[in-house]
N, C-alpha and C positions, 0 to 999 in steps of 0.2 A: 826350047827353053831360053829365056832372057839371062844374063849375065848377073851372075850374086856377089852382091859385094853388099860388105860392112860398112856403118855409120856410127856413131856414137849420138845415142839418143837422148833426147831430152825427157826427164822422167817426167814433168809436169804436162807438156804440150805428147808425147807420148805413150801415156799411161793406160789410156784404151788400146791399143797395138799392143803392148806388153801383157797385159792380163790376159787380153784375149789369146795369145799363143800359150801363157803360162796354166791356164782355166784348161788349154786343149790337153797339153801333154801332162802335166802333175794332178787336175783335180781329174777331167775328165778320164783319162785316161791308166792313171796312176793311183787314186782312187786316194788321193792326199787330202785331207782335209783342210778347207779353206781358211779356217782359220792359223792354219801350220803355214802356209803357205804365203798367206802377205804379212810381212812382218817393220819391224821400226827401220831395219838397214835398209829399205829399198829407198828413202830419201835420203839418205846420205850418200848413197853406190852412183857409180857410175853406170849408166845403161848404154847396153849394144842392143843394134837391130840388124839381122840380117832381112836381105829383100834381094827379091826377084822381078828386076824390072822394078815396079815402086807395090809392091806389094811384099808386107813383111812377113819371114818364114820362121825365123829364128831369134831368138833371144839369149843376154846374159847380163849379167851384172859383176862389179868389180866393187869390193870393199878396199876403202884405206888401209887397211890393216893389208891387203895383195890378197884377201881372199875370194876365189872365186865361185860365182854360185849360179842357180836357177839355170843355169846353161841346158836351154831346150831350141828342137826344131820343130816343124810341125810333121806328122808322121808321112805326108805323101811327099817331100822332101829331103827323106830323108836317105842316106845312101848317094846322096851327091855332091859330098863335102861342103856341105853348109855347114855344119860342128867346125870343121877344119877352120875353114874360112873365118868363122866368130872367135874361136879359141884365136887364131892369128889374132886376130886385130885385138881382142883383148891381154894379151900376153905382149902386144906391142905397144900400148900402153902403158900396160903395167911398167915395165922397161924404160920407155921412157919417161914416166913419176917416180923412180929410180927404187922401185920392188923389184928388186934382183929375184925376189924369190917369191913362189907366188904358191897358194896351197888351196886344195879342194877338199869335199868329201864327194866320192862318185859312187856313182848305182856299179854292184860289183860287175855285172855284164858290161860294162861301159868304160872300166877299168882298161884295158887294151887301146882303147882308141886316147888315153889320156897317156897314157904309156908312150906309145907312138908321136906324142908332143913334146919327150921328155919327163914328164909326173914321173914318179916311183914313188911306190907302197910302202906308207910310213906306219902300219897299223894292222890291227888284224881287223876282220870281219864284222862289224856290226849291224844290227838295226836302226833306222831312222826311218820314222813313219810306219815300221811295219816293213822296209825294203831292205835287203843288206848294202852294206856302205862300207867302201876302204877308206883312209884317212890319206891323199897324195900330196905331193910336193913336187914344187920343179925349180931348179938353183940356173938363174940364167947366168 
């Protein structure tokens, strides 16, 4: 396996790279529907691309407001710390645009790996889309 490392991407020049991991894991996959899915924050957010070698595995976006979102990988990567790796670099940003604190909604199974970054459960249990969702925070 070639080495994973994060970029901050360009939403314009890569917006094919992005949909196409975000179409695998939330529509294809997650059965989200498309139009929940691209919405008006993705030109304003910040994008990440995780890549393998120059081929991209992962994605995420960072709102102004320090909110983090769409954070996906693609599924035969997954289990290799590409999450890690993405969440790094976007929490290191964040940080340095001086969001000390930066906040998700996570799939509840996925809660533990956000935990593990610092996040804590600021909420109880809900649905979005149809998936349960905790409401996380993390105060750097």
């Amino acid at each position: 396996m070639n080495k994973i490392h994060v970029s901050v991407a360009d939403w314009q020049k890569d917006i094919a790279e992005i949909r196409r991991i975000r179409e695998a894991v939330f529509i294809a996959e997650q059965s989200v529907p498309a139009e929940l899915e691209w919405d008006a924050d993705d030109a304003g957010a910040m994008h990440f691309l995780a890549f393998e070698g120059d081929f991209p595995i992962g994605t995420a976006r960072l709102l102004p407001s320090g909110e983090i979102g769409r954070v996906s990988v693609l599924k035969d990567w997954r289990g290799l710390k590409v999450g890690d790796k993405l969440m790094e670099a976007v929490i290191g940003v964040a940080e340095q645009r001086g969001q000390t604190r930066q906040f998700l909604s996570a799939q509840v199974y996925a809660a533990p790996f956000y935990e593990r970054l610092g996040f804590k459960i600021v909420s109880d249990e809900f649905l979005e889309v149809g998936i349960p969702h905790v409401d996380m925070v993390r105060e750097g």
